[in-house]
Structures are given as C-alpha cells and as structure tokens.
N, CA, C and O atoms as a GROMACS GRO file, in nm:
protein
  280
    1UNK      N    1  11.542   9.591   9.408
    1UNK     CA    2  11.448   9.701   9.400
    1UNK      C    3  11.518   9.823   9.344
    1UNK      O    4  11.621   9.880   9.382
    2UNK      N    5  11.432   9.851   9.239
    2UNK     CA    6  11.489  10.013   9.176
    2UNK      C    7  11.480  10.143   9.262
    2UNK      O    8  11.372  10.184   9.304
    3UNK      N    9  11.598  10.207   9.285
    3UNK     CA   10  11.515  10.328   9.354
    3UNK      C   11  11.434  10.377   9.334
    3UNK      O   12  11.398  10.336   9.224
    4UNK      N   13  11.334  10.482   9.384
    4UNK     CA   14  11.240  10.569   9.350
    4UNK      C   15  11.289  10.730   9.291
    4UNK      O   16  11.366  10.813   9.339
    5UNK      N   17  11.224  10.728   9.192
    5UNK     CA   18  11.276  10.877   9.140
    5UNK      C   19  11.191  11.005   9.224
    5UNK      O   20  11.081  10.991   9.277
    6UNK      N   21  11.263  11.116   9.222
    6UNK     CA   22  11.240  11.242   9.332
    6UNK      C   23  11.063  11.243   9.309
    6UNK      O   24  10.983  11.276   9.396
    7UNK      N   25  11.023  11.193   9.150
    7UNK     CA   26  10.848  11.236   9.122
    7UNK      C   27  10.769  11.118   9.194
    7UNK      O   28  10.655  11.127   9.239
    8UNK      N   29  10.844  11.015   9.197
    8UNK     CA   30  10.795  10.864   9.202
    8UNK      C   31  10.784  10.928   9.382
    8UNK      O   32  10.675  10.907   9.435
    9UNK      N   33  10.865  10.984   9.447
    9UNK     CA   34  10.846  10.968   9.576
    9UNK      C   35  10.746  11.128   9.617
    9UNK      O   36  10.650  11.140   9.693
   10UNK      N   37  10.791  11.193   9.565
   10UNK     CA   38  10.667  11.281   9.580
   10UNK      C   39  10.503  11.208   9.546
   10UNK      O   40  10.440  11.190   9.651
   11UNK      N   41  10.460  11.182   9.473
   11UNK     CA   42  10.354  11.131   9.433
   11UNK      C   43  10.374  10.986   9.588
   11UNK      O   44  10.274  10.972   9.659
   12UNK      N   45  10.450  10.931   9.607
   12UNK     CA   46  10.415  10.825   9.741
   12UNK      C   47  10.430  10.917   9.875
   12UNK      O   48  10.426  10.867   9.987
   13UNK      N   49  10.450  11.067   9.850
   13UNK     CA   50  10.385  11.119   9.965
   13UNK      C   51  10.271  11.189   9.980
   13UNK      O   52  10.240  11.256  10.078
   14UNK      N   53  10.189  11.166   9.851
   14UNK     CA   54  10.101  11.242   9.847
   14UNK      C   55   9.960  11.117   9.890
   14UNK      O   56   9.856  11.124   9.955
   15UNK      N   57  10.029  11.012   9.815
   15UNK     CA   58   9.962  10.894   9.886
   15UNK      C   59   9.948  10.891   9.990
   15UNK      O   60   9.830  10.866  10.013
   16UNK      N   61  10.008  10.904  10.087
   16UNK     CA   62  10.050  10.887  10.277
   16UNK      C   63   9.974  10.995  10.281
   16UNK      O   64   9.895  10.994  10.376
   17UNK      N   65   9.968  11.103  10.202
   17UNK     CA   66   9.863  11.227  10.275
   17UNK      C   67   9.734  11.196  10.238
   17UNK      O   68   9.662  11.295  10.244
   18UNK      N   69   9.663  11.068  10.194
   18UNK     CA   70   9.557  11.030  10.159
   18UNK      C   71   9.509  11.064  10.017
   18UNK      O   72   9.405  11.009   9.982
   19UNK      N   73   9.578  11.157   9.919
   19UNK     CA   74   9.513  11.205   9.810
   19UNK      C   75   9.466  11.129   9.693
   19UNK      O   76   9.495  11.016   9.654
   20UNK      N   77   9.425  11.177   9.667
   20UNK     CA   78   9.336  11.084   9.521
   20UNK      C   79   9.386  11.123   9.395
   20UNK      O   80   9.389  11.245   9.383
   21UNK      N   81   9.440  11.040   9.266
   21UNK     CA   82   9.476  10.995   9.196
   21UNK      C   83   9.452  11.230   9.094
   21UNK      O   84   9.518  11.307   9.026
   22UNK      N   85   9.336  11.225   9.152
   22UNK     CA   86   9.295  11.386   9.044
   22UNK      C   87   9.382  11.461   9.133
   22UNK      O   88   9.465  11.535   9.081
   23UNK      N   89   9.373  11.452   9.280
   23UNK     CA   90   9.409  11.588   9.346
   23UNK      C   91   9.561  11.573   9.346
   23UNK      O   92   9.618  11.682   9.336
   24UNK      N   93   9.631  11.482   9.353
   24UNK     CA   94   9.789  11.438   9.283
   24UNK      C   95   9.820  11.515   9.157
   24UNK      O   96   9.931  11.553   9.121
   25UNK      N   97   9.730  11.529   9.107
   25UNK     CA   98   9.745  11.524   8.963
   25UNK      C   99   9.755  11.732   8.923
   25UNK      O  100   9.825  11.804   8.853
   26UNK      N  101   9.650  11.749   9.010
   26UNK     CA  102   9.631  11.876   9.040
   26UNK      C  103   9.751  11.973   9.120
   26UNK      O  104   9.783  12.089   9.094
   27UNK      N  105   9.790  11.906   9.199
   27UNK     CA  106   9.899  11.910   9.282
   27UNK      C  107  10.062  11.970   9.207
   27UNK      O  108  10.131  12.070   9.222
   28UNK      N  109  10.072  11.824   9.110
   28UNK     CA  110  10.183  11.837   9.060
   28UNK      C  111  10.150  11.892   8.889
   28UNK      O  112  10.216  11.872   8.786
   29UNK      N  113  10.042  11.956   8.908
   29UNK     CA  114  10.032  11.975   8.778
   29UNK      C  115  10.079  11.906   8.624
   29UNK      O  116  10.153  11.965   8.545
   30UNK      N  117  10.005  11.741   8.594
   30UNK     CA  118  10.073  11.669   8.573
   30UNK      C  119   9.919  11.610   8.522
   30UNK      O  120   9.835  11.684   8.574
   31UNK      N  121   9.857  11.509   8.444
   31UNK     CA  122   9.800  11.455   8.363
   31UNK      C  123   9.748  11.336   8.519
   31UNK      O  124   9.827  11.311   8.610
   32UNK      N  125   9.589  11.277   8.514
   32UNK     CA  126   9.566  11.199   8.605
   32UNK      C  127   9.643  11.053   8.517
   32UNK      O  128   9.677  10.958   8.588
   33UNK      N  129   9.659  11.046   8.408
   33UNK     CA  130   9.738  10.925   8.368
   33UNK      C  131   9.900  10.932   8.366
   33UNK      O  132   9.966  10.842   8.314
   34UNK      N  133   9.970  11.062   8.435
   34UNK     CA  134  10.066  11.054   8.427
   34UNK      C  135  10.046  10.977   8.597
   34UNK      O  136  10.092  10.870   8.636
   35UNK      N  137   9.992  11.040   8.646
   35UNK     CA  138   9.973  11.002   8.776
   35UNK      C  139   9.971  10.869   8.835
   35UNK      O  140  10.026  10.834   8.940
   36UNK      N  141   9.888  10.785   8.740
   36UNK     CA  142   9.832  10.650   8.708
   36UNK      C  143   9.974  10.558   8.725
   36UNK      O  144  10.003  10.475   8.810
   37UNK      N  145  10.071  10.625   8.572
   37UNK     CA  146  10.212  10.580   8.563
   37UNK      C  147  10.279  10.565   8.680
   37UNK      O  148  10.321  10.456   8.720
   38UNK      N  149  10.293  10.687   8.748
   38UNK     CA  150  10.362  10.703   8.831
   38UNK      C  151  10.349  10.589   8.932
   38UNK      O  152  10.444  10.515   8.961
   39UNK      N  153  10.234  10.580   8.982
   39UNK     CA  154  10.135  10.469   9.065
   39UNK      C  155  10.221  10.344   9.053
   39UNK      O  156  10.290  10.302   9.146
   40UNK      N  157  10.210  10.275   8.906
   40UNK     CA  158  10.263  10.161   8.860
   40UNK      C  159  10.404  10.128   8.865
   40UNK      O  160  10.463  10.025   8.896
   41UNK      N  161  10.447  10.256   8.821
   41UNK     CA  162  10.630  10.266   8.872
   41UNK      C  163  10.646  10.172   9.006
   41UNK      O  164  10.664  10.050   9.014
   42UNK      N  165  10.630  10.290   9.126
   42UNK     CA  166  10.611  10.256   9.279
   42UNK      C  167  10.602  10.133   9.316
   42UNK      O  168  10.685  10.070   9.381
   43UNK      N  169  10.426  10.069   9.243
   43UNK     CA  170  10.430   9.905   9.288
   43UNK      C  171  10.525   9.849   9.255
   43UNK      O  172  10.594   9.813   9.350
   44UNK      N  173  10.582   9.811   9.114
   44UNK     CA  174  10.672   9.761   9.040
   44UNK      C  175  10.783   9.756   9.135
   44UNK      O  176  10.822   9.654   9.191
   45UNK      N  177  10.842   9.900   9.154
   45UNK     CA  178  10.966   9.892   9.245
   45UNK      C  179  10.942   9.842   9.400
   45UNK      O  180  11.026   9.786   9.472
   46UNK      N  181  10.838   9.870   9.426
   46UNK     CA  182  10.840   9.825   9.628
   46UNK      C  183  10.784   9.660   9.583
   46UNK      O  184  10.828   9.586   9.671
   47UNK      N  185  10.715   9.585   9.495
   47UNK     CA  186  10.673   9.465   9.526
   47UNK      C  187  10.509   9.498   9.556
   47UNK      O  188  10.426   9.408   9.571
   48UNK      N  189  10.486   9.601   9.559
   48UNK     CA  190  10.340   9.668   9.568
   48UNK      C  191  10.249   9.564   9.514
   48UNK      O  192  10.286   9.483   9.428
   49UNK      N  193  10.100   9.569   9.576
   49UNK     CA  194   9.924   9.524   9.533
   49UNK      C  195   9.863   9.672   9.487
   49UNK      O  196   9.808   9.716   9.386
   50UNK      N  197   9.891   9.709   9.581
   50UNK     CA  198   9.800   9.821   9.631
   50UNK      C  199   9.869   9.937   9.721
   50UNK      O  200   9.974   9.945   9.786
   51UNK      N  201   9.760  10.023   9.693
   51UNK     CA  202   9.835  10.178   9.755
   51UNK      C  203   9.879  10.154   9.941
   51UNK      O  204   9.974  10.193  10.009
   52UNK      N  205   9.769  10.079   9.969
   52UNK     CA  206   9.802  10.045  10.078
   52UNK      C  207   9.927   9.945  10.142
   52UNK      O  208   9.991   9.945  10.247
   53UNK      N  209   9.926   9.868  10.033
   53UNK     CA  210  10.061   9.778  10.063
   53UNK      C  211  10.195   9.865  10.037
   53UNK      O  212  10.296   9.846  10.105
   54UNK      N  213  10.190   9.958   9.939
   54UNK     CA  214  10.310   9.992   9.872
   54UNK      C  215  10.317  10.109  10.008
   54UNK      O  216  10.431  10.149  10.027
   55UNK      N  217  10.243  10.150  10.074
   55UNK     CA  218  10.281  10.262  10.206
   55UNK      C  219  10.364  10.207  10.313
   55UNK      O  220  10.455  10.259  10.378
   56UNK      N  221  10.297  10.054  10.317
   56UNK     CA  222  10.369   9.971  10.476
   56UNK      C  223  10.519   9.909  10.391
   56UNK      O  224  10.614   9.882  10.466
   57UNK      N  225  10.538   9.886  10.238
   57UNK     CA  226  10.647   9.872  10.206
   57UNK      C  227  10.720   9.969  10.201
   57UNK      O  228  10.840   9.949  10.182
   58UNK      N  229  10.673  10.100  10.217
   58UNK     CA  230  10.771  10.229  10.205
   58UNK      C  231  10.811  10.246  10.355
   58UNK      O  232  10.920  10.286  10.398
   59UNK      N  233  10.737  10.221  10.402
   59UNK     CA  234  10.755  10.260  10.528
   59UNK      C  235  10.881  10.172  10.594
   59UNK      O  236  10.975  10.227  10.651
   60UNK      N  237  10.870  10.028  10.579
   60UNK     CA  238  10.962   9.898  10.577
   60UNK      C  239  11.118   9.980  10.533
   60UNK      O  240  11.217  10.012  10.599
   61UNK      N  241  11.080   9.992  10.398
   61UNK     CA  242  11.250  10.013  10.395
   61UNK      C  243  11.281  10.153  10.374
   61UNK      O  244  11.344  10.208  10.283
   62UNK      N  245  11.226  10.195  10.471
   62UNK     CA  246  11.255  10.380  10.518
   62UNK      C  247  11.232  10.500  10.422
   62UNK      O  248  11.242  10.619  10.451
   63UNK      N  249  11.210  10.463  10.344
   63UNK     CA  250  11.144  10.548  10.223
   63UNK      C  251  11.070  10.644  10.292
   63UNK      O  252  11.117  10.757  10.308
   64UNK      N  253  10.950  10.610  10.337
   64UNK     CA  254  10.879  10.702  10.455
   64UNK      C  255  10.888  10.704  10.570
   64UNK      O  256  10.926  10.594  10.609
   65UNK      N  257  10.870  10.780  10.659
   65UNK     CA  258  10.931  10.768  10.782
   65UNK      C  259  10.809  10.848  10.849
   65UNK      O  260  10.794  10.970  10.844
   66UNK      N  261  10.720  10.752  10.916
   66UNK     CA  262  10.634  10.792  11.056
   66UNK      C  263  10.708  10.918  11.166
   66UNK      O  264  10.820  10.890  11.209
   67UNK      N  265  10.655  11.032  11.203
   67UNK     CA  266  10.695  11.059  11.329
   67UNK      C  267  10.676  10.941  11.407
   67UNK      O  268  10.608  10.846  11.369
   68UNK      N  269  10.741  10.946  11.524
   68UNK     CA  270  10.725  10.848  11.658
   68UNK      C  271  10.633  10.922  11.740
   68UNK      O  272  10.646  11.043  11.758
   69UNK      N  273  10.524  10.842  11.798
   69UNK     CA  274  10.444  10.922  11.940
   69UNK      C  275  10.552  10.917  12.065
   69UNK      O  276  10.625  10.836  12.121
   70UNK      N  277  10.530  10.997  12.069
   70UNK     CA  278  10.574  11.011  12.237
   70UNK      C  279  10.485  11.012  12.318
   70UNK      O  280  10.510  11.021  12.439
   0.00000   0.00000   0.00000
C-alpha cells in the first residue's frame, strides 16, 4: 500500500465528516473532478469499493483514528 499524500488524507477526512464530493471541493477550493481523483487515489491505495469501505480500511490501519467512548 502507497502512502496517502497530506491532500489524499485531508479529502479522507472530509469523508469521515460525511461531506459530499461539491462541499470537499468547496472546502479545499479545488475542482469537484479534482476531488473525484483524489477519491480514486485513496481506493487504489487502501484496497477500497467504496467510500464506506475505504473509512473502515482507514480506520484498520490507523490512518483515522475514532475517539474511544468512555
């Protein structure tokens, strides 16, 4: 697995904050097809389907990190 670049992981936290492909885009002030790219990067590198798979794979190998409930 390739690392994730600093944009590649911003954009997979914007994912985890639920955002949508425009408001990403809006966000990082950045093209919704750069956004798109970015998307494809991510799967590519985690083994990704989907936005949803590529979160529980980030999450897997610590990329993202849940608070814990107490």
């Amino acid at each position: 697995m390739s690392k994730l670049s600093a944009r590649e992981q911003e954009v997979l936290w914007l994912l985890a904050a639920g955002r949508r492909n425009a408001e990403i885009a809006e966000a990082l002030c950045v093209s919704i097809k750069t956004v798109e790219f970015h998307n494809r990067r991510i799967y590519e590198k985690l083994g990704a389907r989907s936005r949803a798979d590529a979160l529980i794979k980030a999450q897997q190998r610590s990329i993202l990190s849940w608070p814990q409930a107490s």
